[in-house]
Every structure is written in structure tokens, then in C-alpha cells.
Steps between C-alpha positions, in 0.01 A plus 500: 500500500769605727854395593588307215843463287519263188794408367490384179782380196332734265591468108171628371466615139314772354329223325409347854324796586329568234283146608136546554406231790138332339259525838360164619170627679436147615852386567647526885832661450776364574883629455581300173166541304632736221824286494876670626488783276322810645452880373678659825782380695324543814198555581145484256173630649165458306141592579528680819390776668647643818860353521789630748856382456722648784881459554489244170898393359489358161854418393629290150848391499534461095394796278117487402252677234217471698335711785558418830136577571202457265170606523174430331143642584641598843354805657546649880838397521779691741867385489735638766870350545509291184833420374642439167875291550666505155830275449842667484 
């Protein structure tokens, strides 16, 4: 993944991300499948191996609990130019 910035409002709890997503093996995913509450603010990788994210901006304009980046079972990853935008 490169050349991305997301922009979201934020207002995650610590009990937001403390939410363990169920896996649906047989499911296709879509964006709304767990519902609008998520463990990160950002971004949530699962079950890979061999993942780049280059020149990545992940910015929340509210305060928020959770990671901005979550991973789980991930393995070969590199991260270069990823960006954490707190609010003021």
C-alpha cells in the first residue's frame, strides 16, 4: 500500500479497541461486516505475509483509544513514511 492518507473523526475508546473482530472464513468482506466500531482508527491487517506500506498518513480529528494501525498474524511487513496526525 502506498500513497495513502485517511482522515478519519476518530472518538475511539479503550473499550473499542479492546474488540476482537470474529473471522468469517466463508464471508466476502466487505467494509461494514463487523459493524462501525473497529479496534484501530486506521488501518487493521490480518493473515498476511509480506506487506509494504510506504509514505502512509493516518490522521483522526477527535481524540481516540485505539491504534492507528493493528495487526494480527502479520509477518514480513516493512513500514517506511507512516504518519500518526493527532488533534490539537
Amino acid at each position: 500500500m502506498e500513497n495513502i492518507h485517511i482522515n478519519s473523526m476518530g472518538h475511539g475508546t479503550k473499550e473499542d479497541a479492546a474488540i476482537t473482530l470474529k473471522e468469517y472464513a466463508n464471508w466476502y468482506p466487505e467494509n461494514r461486516m463487523y459493524g462501525y466500531i473497529y479496534p484501530s482508527s486506521g488501518l487493521f491487517f490480518r493473515h498476511i505475509q509480506g506487506l509494504t506500506l510506504k509514505n502512509i498518513t493516518l490522521e483522526v480529528r477527535n481524540k481516540d483509544f485505539r491504534p492507528s494501525i493493528l495487526f494480527e498474524d502479520v509477518t514480513d511487513y516493512t513500514m517506511e513514511g507512516v504518519e500518526n496526525k493527532e488533534p490539537v
